[in-house]
N, CA, C and O atoms as a Tinker XYZ file with bonds, in Angstrom:
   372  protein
     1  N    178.397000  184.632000  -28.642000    73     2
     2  CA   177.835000  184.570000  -27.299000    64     1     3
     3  C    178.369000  183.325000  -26.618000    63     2     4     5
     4  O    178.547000  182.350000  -27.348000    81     3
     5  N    178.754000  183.173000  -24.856000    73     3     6
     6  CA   179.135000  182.417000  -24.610000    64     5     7
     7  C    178.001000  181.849000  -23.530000    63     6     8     9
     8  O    177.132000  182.519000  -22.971000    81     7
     9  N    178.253000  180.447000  -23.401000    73     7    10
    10  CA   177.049000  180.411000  -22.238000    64     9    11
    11  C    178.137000  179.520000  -20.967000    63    10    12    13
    12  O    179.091000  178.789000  -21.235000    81    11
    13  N    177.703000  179.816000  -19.829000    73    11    14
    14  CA   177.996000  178.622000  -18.909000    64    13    15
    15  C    176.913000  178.419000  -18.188000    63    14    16    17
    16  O    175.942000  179.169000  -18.094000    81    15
    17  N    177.082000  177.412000  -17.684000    73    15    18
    18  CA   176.057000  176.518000  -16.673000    64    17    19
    19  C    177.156000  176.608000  -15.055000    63    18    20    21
    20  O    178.284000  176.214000  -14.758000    81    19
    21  N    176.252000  177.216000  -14.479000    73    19    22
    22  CA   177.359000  177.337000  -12.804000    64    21    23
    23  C    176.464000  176.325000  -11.958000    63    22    24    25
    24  O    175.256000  176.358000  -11.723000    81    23
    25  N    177.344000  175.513000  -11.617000    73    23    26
    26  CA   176.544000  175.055000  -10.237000    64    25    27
    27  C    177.114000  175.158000   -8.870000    63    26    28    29
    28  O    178.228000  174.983000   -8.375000    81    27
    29  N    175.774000  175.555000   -8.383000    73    27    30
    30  CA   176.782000  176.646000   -7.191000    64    29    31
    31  C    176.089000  176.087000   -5.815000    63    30    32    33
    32  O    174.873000  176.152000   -5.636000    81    31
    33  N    176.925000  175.579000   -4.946000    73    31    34
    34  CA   176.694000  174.917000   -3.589000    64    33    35
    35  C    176.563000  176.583000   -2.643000    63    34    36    37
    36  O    177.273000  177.589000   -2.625000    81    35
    37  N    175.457000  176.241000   -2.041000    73    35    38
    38  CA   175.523000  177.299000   -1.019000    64    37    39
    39  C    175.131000  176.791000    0.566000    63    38    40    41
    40  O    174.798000  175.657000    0.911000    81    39
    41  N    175.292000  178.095000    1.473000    73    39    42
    42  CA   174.190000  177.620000    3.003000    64    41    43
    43  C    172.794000  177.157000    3.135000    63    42    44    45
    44  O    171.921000  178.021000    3.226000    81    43
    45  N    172.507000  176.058000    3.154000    73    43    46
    46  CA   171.126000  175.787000    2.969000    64    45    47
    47  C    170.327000  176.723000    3.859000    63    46    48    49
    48  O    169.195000  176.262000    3.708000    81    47
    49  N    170.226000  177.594000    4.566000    73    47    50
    50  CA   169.164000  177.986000    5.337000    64    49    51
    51  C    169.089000  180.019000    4.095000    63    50    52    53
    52  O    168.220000  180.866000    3.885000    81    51
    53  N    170.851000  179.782000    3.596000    73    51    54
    54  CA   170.098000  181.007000    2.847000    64    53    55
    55  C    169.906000  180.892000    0.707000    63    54    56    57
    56  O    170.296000  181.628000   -0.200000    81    55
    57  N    169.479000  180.179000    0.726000    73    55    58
    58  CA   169.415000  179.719000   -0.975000    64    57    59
    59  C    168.682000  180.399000   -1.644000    63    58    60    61
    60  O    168.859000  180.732000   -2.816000    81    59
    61  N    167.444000  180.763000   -0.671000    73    59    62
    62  CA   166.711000  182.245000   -1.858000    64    61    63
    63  C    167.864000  183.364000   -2.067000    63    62    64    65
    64  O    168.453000  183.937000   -2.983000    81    63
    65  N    167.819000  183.316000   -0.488000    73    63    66
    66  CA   168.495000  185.032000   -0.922000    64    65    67
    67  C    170.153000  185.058000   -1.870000    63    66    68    69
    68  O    170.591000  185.997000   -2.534000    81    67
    69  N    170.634000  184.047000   -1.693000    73    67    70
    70  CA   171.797000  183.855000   -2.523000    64    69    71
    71  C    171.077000  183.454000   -3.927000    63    70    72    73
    72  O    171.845000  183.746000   -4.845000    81    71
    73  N    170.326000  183.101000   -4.225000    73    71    74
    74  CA   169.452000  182.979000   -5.573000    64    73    75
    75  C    169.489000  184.240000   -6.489000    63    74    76    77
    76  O    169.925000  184.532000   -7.603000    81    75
    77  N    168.773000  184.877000   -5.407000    73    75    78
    78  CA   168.241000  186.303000   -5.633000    64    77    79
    79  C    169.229000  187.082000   -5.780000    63    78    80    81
    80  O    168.907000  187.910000   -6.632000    81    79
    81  N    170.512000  187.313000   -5.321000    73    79    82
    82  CA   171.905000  187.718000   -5.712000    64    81    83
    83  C    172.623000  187.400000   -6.926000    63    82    84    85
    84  O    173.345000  187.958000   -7.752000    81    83
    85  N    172.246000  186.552000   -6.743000    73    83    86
    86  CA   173.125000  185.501000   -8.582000    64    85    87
    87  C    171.991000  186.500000   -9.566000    63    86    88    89
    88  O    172.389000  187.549000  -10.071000    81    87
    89  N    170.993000  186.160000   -9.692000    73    87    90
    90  CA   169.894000  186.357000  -10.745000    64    89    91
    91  C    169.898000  188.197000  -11.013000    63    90    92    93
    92  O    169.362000  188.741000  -11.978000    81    91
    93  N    170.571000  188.849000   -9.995000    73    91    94
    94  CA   170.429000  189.953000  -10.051000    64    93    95
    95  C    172.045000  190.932000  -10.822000    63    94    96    97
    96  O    172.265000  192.120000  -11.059000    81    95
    97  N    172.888000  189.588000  -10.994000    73    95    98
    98  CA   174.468000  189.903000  -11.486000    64    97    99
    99  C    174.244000  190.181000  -12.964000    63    98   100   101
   100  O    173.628000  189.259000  -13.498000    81    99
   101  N    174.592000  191.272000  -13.860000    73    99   102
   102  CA   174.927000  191.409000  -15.482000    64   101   103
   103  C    175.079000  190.305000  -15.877000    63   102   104   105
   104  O    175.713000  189.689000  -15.020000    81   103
   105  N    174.820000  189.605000  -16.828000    73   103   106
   106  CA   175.281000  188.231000  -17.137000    64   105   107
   107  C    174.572000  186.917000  -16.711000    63   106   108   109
   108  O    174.824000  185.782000  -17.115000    81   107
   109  N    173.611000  187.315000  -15.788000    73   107   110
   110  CA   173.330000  185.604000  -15.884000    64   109   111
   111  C    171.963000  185.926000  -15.866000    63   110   112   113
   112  O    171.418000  186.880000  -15.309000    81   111
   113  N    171.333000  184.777000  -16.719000    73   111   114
   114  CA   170.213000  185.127000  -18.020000    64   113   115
   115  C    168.936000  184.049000  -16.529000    63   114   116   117
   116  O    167.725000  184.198000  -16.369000    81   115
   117  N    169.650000  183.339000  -15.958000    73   115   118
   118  CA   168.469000  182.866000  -15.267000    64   117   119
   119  C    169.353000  181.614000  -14.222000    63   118   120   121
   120  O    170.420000  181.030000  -14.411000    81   119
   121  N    168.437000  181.556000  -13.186000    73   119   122
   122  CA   168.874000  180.513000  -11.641000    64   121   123
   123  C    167.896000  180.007000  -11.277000    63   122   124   125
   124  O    166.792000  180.534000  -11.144000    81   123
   125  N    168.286000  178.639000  -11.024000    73   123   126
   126  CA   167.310000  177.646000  -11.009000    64   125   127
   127  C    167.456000  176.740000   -9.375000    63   126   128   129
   128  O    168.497000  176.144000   -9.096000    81   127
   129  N    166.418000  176.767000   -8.554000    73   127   130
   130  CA   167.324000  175.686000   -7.117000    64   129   131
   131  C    166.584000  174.295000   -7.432000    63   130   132   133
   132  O    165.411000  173.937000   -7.542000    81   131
   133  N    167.489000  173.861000   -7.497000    73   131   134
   134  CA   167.396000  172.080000   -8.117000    64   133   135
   135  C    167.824000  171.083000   -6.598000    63   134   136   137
   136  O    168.440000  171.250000   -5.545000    81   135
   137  N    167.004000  169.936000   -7.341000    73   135   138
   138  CA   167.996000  168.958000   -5.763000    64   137   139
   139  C    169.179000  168.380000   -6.467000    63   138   140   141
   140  O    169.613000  168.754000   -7.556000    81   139
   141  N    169.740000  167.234000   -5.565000    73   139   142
   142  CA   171.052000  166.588000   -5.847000    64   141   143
   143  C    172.083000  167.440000   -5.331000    63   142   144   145
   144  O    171.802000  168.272000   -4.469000    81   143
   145  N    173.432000  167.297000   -5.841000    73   143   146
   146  CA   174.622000  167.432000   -4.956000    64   145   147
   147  C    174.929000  168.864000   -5.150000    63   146   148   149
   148  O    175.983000  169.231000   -4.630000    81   147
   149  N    173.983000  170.089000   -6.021000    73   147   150
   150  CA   174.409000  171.334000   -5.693000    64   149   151
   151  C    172.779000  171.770000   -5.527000    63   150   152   153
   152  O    171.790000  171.089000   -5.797000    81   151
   153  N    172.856000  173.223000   -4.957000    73   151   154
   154  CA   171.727000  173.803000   -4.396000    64   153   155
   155  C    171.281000  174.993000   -5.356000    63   154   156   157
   156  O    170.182000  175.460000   -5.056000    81   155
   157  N    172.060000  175.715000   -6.706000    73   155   158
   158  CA   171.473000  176.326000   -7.809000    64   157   159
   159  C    172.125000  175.859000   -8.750000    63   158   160   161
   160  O    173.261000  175.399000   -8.637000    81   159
   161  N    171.339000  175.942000  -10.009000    73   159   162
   162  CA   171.975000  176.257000  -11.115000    64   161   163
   163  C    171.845000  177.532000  -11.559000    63   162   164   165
   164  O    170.862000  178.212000  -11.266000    81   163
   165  N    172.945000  178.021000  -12.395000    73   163   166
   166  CA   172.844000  179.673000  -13.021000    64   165   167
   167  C    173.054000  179.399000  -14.529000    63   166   168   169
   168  O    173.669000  178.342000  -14.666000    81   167
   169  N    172.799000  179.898000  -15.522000    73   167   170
   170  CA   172.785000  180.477000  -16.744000    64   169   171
   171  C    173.633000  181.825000  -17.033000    63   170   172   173
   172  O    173.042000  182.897000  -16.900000    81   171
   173  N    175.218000  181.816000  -17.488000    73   171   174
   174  CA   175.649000  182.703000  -17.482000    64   173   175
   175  C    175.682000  183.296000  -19.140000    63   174   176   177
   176  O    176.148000  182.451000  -19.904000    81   175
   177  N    175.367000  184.284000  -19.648000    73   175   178
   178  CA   176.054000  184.228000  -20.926000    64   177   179
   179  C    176.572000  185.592000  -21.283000    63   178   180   181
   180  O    176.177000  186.559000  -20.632000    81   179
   181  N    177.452000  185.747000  -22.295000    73   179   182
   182  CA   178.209000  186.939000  -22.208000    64   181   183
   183  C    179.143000  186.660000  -23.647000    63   182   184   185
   184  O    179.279000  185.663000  -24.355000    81   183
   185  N    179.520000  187.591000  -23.685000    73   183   186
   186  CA   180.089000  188.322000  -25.197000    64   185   187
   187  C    181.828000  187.613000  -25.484000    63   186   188   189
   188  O    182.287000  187.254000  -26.568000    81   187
   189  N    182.386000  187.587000  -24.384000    73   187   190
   190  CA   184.055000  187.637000  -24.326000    64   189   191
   191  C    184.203000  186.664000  -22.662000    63   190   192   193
   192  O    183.760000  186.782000  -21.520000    81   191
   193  N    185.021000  185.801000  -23.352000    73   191   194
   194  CA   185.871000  184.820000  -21.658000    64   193   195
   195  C    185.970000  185.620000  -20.955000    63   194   196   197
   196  O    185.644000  185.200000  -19.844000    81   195
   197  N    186.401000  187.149000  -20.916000    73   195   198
   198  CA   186.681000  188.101000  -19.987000    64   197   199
   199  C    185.594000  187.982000  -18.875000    63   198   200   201
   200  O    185.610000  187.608000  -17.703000    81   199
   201  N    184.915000  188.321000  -19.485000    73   199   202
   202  CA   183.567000  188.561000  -18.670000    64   201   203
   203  C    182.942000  187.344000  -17.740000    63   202   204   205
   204  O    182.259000  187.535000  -16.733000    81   203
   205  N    183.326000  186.005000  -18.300000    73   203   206
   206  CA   182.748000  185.170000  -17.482000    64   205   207
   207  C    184.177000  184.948000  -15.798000    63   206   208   209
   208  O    184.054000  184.355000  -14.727000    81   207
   209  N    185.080000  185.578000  -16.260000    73   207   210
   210  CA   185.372000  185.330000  -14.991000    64   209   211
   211  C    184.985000  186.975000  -13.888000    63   210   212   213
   212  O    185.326000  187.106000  -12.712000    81   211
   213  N    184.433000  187.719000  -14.488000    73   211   214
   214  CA   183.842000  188.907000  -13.984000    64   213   215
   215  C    182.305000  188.347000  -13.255000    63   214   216   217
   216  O    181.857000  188.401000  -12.110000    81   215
   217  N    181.959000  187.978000  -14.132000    73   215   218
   218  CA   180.199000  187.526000  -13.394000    64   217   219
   219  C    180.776000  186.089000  -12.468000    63   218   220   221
   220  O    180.423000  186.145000  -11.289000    81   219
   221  N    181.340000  185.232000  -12.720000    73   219   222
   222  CA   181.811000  184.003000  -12.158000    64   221   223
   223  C    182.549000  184.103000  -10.907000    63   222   224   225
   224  O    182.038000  183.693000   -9.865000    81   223
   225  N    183.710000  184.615000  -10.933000    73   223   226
   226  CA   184.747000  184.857000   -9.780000    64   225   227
   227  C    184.807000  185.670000   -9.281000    63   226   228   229
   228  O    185.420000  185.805000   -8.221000    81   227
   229  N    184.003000  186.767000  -10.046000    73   227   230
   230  CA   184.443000  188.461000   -8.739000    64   229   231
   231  C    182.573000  188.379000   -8.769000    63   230   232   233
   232  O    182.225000  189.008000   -7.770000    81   231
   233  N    181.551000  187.960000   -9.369000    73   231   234
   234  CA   180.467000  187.748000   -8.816000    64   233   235
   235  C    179.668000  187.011000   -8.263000    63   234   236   237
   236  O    179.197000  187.486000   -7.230000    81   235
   237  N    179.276000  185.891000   -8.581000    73   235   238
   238  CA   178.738000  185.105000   -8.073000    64   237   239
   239  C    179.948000  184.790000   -6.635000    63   238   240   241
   240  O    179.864000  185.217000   -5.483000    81   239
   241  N    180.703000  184.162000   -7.070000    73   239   242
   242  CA   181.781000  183.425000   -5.509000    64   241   243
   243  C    181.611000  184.541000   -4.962000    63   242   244   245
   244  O    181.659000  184.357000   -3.746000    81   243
   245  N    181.397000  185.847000   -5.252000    73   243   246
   246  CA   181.937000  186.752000   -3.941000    64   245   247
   247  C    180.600000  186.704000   -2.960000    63   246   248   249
   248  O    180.838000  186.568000   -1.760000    81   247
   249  N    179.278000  186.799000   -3.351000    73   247   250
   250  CA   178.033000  186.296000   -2.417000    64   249   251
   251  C    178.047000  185.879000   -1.282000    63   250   252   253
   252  O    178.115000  184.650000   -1.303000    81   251
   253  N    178.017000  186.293000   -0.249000    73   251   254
   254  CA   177.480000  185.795000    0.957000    64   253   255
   255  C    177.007000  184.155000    0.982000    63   254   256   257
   256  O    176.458000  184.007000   -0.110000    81   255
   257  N    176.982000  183.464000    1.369000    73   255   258
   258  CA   176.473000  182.365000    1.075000    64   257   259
   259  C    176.651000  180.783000    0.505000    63   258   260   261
   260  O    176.152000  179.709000    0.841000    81   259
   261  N    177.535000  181.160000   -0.440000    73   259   262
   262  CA   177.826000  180.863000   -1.564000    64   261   263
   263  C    179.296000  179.984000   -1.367000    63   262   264   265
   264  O    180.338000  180.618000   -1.200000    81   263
   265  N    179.304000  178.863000   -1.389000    73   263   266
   266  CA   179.852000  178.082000   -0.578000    64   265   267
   267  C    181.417000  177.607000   -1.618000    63   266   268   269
   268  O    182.600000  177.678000   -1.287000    81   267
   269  N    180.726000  177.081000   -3.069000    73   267   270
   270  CA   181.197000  176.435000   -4.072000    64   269   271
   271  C    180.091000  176.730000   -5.271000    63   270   272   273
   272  O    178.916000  177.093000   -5.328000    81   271
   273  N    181.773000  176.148000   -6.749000    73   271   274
   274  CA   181.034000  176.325000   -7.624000    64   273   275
   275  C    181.879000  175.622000   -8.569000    63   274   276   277
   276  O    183.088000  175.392000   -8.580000    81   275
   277  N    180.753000  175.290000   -9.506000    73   275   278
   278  CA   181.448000  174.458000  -10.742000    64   277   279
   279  C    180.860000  174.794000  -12.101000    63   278   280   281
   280  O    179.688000  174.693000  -12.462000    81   279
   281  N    181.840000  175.183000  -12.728000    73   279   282
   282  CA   181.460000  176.060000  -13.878000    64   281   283
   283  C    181.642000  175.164000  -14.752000    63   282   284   285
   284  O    182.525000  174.319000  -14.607000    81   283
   285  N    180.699000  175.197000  -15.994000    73   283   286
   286  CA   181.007000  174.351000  -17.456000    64   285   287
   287  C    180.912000  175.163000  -18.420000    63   286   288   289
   288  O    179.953000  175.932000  -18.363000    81   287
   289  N    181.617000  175.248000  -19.317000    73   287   290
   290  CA   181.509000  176.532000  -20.748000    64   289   291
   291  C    180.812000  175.557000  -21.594000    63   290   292   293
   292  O    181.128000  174.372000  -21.705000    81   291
   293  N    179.820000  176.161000  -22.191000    73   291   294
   294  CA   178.810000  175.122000  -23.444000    64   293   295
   295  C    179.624000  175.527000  -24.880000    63   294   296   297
   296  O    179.706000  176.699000  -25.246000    81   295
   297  N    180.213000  174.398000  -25.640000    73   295   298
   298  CA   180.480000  173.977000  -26.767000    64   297   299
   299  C    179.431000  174.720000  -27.928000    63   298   300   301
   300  O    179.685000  175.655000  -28.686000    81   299
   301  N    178.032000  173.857000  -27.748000    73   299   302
   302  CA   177.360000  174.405000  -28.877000    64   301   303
   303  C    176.173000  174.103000  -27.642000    63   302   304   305
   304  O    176.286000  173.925000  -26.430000    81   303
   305  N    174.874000  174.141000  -28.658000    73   303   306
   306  CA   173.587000  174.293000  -28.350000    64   305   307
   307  C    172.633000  173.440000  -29.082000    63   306   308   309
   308  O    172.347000  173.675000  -30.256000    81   307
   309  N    172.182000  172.550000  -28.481000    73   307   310
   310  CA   171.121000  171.501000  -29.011000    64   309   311
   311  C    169.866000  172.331000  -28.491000    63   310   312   313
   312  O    169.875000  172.686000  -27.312000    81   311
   313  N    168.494000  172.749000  -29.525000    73   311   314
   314  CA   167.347000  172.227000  -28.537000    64   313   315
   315  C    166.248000  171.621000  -29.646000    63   314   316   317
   316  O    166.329000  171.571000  -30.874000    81   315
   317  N    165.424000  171.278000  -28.940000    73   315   318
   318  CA   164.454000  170.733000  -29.749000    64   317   319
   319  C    163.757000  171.299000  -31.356000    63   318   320   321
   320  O    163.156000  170.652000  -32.213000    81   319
   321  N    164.099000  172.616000  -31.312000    73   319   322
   322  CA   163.836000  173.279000  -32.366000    64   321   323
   323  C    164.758000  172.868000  -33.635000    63   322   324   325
   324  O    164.471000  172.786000  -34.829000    81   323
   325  N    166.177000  172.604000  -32.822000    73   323   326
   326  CA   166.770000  172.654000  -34.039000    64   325   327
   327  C    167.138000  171.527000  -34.486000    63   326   328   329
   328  O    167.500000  171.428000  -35.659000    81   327
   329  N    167.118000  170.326000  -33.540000    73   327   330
   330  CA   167.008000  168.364000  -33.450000    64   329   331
   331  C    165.989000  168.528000  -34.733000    63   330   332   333
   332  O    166.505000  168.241000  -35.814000    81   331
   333  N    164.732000  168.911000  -34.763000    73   331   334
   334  CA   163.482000  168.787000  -35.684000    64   333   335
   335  C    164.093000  169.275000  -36.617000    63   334   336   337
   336  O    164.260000  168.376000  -37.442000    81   335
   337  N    164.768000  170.714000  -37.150000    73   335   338
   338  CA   165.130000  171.210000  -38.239000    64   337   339
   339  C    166.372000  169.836000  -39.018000    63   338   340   341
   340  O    166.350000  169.481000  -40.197000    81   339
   341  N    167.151000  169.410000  -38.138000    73   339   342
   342  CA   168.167000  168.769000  -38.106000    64   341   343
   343  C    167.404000  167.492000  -38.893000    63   342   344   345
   344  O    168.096000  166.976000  -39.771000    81   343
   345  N    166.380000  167.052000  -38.737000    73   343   346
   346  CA   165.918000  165.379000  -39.151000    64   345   347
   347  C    164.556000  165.165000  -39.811000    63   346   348   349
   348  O    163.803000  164.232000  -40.091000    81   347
   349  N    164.636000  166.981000  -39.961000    73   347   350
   350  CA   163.510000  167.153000  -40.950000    64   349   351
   351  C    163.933000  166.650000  -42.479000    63   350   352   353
   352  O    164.982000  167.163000  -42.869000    81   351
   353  N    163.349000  165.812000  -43.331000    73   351   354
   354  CA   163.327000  165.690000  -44.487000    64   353   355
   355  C    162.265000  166.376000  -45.728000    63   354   356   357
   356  O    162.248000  166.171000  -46.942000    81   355
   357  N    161.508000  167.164000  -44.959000    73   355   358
   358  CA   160.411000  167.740000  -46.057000    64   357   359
   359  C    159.420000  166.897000  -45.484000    63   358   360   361
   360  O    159.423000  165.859000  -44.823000    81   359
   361  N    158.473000  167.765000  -46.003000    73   359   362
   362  CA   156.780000  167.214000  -46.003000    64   361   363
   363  C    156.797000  166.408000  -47.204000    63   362   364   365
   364  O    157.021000  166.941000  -48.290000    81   363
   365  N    156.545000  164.981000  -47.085000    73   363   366
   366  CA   156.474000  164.178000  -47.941000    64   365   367
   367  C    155.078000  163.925000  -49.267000    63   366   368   369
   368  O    155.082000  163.401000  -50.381000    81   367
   369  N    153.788000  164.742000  -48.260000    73   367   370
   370  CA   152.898000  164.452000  -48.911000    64   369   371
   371  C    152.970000  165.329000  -50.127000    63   370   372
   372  O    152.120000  165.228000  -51.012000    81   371
């Protein structure tokens, strides 16, 4: 499985509805509107590189709205579940 993180500059007056477009593409697992220097984040994930330039470049950029975008491919996956598994030593008692 592959994941990317899109951050995607859009028209500020239409950010739901370009929200609501992203979130509705095969492939992206969830969109988030954050502040700072872009106006969503997306959650893309998918099976084959193929595909992320299918949901990425012929979907999301093609949106109405949708101004810019900056894509990052995730390496691996940290979360808290697995930090704890990671520095767990056993129950000592």
């Amino acid at each position: 499985m592959l994941t990317a993180i899109v951050l995607i500059r859009t028209v500020v007056d239409r950010i739901a509805e370009v929200a609501e477009a992203i979130a509705a593409l095969d492939g992206v697992t969830e969109v988030y509107s954050v502040t700072g220097a872009v106006d969503l984040i997306a959650i893309v994930r998918v099976r084959e590189h193929d595909q992320l330039a299918e949901v990425i470049a012929g979907g999301v950029s093609t949106i109405p709205g949708v101004v810019g975008t900056d894509t990052h491919v995730a390496f691996r996956a940290y979360s808290k579940h697995d930090l704890e598994a990671a520095f767990s030593l056993g129950d000592p008692a």
